[in-house]
C-alpha positions as CSV (number, residue, x, y, z in Angstrom):
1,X,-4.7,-10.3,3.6
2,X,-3.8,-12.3,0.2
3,X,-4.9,-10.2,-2.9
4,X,-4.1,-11.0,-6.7
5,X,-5.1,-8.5,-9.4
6,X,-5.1,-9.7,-12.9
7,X,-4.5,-7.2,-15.8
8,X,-3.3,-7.7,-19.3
9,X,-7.0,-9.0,-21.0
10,X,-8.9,-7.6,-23.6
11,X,-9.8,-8.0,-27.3
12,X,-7.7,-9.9,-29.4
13,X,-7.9,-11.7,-32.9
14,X,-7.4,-15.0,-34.5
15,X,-3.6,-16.5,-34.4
16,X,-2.6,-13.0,-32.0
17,X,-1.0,-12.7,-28.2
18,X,-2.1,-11.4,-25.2
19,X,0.3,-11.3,-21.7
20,X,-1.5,-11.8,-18.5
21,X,0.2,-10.4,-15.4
22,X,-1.2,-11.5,-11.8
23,X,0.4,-9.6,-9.2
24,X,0.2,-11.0,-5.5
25,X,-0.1,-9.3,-2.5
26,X,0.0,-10.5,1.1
27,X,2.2,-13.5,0.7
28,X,5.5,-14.9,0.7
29,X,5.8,-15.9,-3.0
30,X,8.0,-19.1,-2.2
31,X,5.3,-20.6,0.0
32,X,2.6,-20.8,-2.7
33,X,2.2,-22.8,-6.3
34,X,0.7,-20.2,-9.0
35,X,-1.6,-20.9,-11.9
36,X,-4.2,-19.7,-14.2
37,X,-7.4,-21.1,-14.7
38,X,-10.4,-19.7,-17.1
39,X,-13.9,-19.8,-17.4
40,X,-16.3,-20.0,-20.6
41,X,-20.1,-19.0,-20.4
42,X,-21.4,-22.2,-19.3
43,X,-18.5,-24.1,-19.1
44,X,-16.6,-25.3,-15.9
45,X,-13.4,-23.5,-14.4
46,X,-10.7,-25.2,-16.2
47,X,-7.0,-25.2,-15.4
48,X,-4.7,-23.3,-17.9
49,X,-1.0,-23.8,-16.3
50,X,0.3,-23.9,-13.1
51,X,3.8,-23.1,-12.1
52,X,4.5,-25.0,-8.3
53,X,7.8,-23.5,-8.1
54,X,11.1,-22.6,-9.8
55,X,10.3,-23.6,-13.2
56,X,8.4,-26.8,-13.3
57,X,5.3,-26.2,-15.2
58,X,1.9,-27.9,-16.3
59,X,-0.5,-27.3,-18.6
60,X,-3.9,-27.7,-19.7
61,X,-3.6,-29.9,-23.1
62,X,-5.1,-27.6,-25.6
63,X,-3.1,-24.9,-24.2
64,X,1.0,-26.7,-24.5
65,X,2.9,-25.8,-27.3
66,X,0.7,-22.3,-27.3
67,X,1.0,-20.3,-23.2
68,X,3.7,-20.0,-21.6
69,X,3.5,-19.5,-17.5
70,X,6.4,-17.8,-15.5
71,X,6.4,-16.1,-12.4
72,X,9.0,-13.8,-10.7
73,X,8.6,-14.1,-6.9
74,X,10.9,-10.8,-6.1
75,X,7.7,-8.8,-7.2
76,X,5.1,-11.3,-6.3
77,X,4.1,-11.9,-10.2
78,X,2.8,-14.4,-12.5
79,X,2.2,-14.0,-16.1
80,X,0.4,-15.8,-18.5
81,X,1.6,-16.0,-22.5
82,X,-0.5,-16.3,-24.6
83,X,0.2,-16.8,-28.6
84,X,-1.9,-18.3,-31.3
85,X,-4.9,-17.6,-29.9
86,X,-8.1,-19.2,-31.1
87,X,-11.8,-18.2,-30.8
88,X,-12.3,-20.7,-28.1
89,X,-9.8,-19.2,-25.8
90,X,-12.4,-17.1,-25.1
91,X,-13.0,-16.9,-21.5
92,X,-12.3,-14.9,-17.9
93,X,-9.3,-16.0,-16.8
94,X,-8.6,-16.1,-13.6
95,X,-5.4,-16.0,-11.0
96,X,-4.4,-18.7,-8.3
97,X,-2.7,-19.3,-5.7
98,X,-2.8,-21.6,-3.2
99,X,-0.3,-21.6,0.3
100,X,1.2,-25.6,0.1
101,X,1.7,-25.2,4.0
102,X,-2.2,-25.1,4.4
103,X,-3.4,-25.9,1.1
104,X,-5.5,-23.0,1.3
105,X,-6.0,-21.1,-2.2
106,X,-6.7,-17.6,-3.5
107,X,-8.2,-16.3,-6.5
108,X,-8.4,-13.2,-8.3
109,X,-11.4,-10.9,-9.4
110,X,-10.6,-12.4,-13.0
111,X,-9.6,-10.6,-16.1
112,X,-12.0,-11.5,-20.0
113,X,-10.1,-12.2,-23.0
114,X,-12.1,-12.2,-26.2
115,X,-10.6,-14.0,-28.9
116,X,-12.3,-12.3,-32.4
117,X,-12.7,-11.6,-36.0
């Protein structure tokens, strides 16, 4: 049974940092691509970063230059850095995985970040 717990959220201020940890359980870290996505009050689920393997990385435009994504597969985790934070950063992020032999994907129950003065 996959399972991925997000921690690390919480109230932050203007231009500060906040680490996001996702830990995995239930897979075989090497099998799946890992990424964060977040979710605004009514706003659509939008992709933060995603990390397919080793350490090829993506990310969502208004995020490069500010998160960083890594993920250590000996423990099954994948953090989310986040500096310069902004107001609008406000949202639940949320942890993904998805298995690239079946395509099938996992989330996590989601962690808030509050971004405020």
């Amino acid at each position: 049974q996959v399972q991925l717990v997000e921690s690390g959220g919480g109230l932050v201020q203007p231009g500060g940092s906040l680490r996001l940890s996702c830990a995995a359980s239930g897979i075989i870290a090497i099998f799946y691509d890992m990424a964060w996505y977040r979710q605004a009050p009514g706003n659509a689920r939008e992709l933060v970063a995603n990390i397919p393997s080793g350490s090829r990385t993506n990310y969502g435009d208004s995020m490069k230059g500010r998160f960083t994504i890594s993920r250590d597969n000996a423990k099954n985790t994948v953090y989310l850095q986040m500096d310069s934070l902004r107001p609008e950063d406000t949202a639940v992020y949320y942890c993904n995985a998805k298995d690239r032999r079946t395509l099938q994907q996992y989330w996590g129950q989601g962690t808030q970040v509050t971004v405020s003065s």
